[in-house]
N, C-alpha and C positions, 0 to 999 in steps of 0.2 A: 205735232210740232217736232217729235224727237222722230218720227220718220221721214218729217219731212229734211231735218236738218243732216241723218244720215245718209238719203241720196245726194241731198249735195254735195257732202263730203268726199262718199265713195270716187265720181269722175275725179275729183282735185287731187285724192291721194293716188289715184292710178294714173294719171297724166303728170305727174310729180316723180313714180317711180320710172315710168316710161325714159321721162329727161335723164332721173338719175343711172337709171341700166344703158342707155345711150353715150352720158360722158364716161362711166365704167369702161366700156367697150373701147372709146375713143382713147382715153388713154392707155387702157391696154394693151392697144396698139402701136400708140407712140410709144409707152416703155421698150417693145419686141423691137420696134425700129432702131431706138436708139441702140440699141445691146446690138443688134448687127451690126450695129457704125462703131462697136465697141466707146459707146459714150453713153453718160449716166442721166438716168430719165428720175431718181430715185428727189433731184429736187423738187423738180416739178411735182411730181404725186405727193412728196411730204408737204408740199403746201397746202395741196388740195385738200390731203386729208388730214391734216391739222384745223386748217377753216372749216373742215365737216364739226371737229370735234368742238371747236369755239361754238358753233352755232347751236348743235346740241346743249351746251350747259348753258345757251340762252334761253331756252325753254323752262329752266328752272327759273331762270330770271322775271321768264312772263309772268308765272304764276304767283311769284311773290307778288306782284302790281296788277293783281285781278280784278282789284277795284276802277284799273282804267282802263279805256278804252283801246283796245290794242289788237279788236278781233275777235271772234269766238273761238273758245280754250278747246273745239273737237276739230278746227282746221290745225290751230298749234301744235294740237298731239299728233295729226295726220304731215305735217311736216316733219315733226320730232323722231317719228317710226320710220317715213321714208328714207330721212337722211343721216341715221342711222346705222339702216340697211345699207345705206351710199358708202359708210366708212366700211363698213365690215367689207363691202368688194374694193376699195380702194386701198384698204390695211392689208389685202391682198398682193392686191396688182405693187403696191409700195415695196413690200418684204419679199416679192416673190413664191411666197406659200403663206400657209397660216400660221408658224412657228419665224422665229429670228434666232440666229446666230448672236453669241455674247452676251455674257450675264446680263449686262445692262438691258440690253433688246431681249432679252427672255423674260425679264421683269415687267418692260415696258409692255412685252406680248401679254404675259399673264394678265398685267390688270386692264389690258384694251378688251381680252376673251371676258373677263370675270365683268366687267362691265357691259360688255357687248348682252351676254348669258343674262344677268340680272336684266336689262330691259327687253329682254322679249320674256323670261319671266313672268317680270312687272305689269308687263301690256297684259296678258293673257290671264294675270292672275287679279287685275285690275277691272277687266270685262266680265269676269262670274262670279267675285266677291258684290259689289253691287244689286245683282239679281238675286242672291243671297239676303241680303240686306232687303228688300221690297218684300220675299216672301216671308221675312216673320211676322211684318203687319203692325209692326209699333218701330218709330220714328225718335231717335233722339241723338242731339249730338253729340259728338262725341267728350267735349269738353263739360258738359253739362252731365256727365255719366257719376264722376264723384257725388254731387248732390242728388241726384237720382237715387241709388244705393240708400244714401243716406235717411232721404225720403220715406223710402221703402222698408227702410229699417225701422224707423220711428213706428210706421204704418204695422208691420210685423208684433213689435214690441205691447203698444198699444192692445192687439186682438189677443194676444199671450193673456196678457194684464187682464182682459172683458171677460175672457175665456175663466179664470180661476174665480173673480168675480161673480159671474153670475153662478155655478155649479159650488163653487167652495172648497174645488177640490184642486191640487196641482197638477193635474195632466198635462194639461196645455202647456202650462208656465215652465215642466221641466223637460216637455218635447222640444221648446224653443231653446232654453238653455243649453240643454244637451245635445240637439240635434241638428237647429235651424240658425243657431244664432252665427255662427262660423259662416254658416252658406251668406248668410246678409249683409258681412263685415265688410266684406269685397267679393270682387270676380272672381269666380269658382268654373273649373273643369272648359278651360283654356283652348285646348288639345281637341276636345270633342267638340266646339263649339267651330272649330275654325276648319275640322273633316267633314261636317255634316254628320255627326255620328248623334246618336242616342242616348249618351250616358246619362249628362246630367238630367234630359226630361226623364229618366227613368228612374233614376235614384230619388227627384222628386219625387213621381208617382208612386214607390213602392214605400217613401217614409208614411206620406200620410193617408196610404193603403191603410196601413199598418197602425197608425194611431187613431186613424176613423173608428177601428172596433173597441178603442180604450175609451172612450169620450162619450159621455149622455146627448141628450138632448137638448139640455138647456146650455153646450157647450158648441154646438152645431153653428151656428150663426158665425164664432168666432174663428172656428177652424174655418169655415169656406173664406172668411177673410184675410187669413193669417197664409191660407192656400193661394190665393188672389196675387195676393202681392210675391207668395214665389214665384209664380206662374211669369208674373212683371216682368221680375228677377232675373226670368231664364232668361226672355227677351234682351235686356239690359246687358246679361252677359254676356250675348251674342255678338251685337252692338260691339261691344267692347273688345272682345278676342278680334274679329274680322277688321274693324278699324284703325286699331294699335298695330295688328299687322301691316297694315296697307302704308301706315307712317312710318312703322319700321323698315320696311320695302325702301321707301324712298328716302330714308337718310345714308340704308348703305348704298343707293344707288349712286345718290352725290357723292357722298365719301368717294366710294370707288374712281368717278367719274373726276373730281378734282384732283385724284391722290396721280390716274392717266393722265391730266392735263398737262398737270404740272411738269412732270416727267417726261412728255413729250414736249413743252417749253424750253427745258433743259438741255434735252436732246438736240432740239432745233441752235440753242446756241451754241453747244460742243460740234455740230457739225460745219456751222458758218465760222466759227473760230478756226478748226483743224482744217478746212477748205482753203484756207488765205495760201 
């Protein structure tokens, strides 16, 4: 199904850029023409690439109403990317290079770039955090991650508890104290979870290396449990670093993208204004 629904994709979004690298060209041309007739073509492109950038922050629109029927969300994103890329050559062909003249229009370039940059970012960093996400092999939402933890904790706390229980001895109970019980509070080691790095599964690994050889036998049972639900743990925190990210991605992407709209609104009526 997801391959079948990426070839269908692919033609739509490459017959999509095709049209868009087409009227790029086309007006390209009408800009160079006009500046030979010594007349300004600079309306015409700021509309077009103002209607690029309305229809871009309609894409956030779809997605709030995903519950209706409006299309499937990998054509939306394959128009979102296209037309996109359509302003970035159109915020060209408009300005004449990639930079504007006047503070205002250097502001307005900055957050057209700063926005442009965050969604090819986004896209790319949208496509390998997911497959990230399928290889840890445990599934949870993200909203549901505070109770998870929590879970997990109880679950932790409990095997502490069996653990000094059966033996009579503290071991356990002051490994968890001391050692485990921070890790269980919340999300731990952030950083490495969202490089692909090694830490946290190793600082796991090396605590309860290390308390395996303090612990009898009749304490065994509890540490594989108490180990169990680390193990959980790391999962969870994964989970957690890569999807917080992926949310934080896309509120500065809005931000940025409302803060460019708006300012391009603005722009649009000091120019119809000062035109009279």
């Amino acid at each position: 199904m997801i391959v079948r629904t990426v070839n269908s994709v692919r033609p739509f979004g490459y017959t999509l850029a095709a049209i868009g690298a087409a009227v790029i060209a086309g007006l390209a041309y009408y800009s160079h023409q006009e500046h030979l007739k010594l007349s300004d073509a600079t309306f015409v492109t700021g509309w077009v690439l103002l209607t690029a950038m309305v229809s871009l922050a309609l894409f956030n629109i779809r997605k709030r109403l995903s519950m209706m029927p409006m299309g499937r969300a990998a054509y939306w994103l394959a128009v979102h990317v296209v037309v996109g890329l359509f302003a970035v050559g159109m915020f060209i062909v408009h300005t004449g290079g990639i930079w504007a003249t006047g503070f205002y229009e250097q502001v307005m370039a900055g957050l057209f770039w700063a926005t442009a940059l965050s969604g090819v970012f986004g896209w790319l960093y949208q496509r390998a955090m997911p497959r990230r996400l399928t290889r840890i092999g445990y599934e949870v939402v993200y909203e549901r991650i505070p109770a998870e933890i929590a879970a997990l904790r109880e679950e932790a706390e409990e095997a502490a508890l069996e653990g000094v229980g059966a033996s009579g001895e503290p071991t356990l109970g002051r490994f968890y104290s001391e050692t485990m019980q921070d890790f269980f509070r919340r999300p731990r080691f952030m950083i490495s979870h969202l490089l692909g790095a090694g830490a946290a599964q190793q600082w796991v690994d090396l605590r309860f290396r290390t308390v395996r050889g303090l612990v009898g036998a009749q304490e065994e049972p509890a540490l594989a449990r108490l180990e169990a639900a680390a193990r959980r743990k790391l999962s969870i925190d994964a989970h957690y670093a890569i999807q917080r990210s992926l949310k934080l991605w896309v509120a500065v992407h809005v931000v940025l993208s409302a803060a460019m709209l708006t300012l391009a609104l603005w722009h649009l009526i000091l120019v119809h204004v000062y035109a009279r």
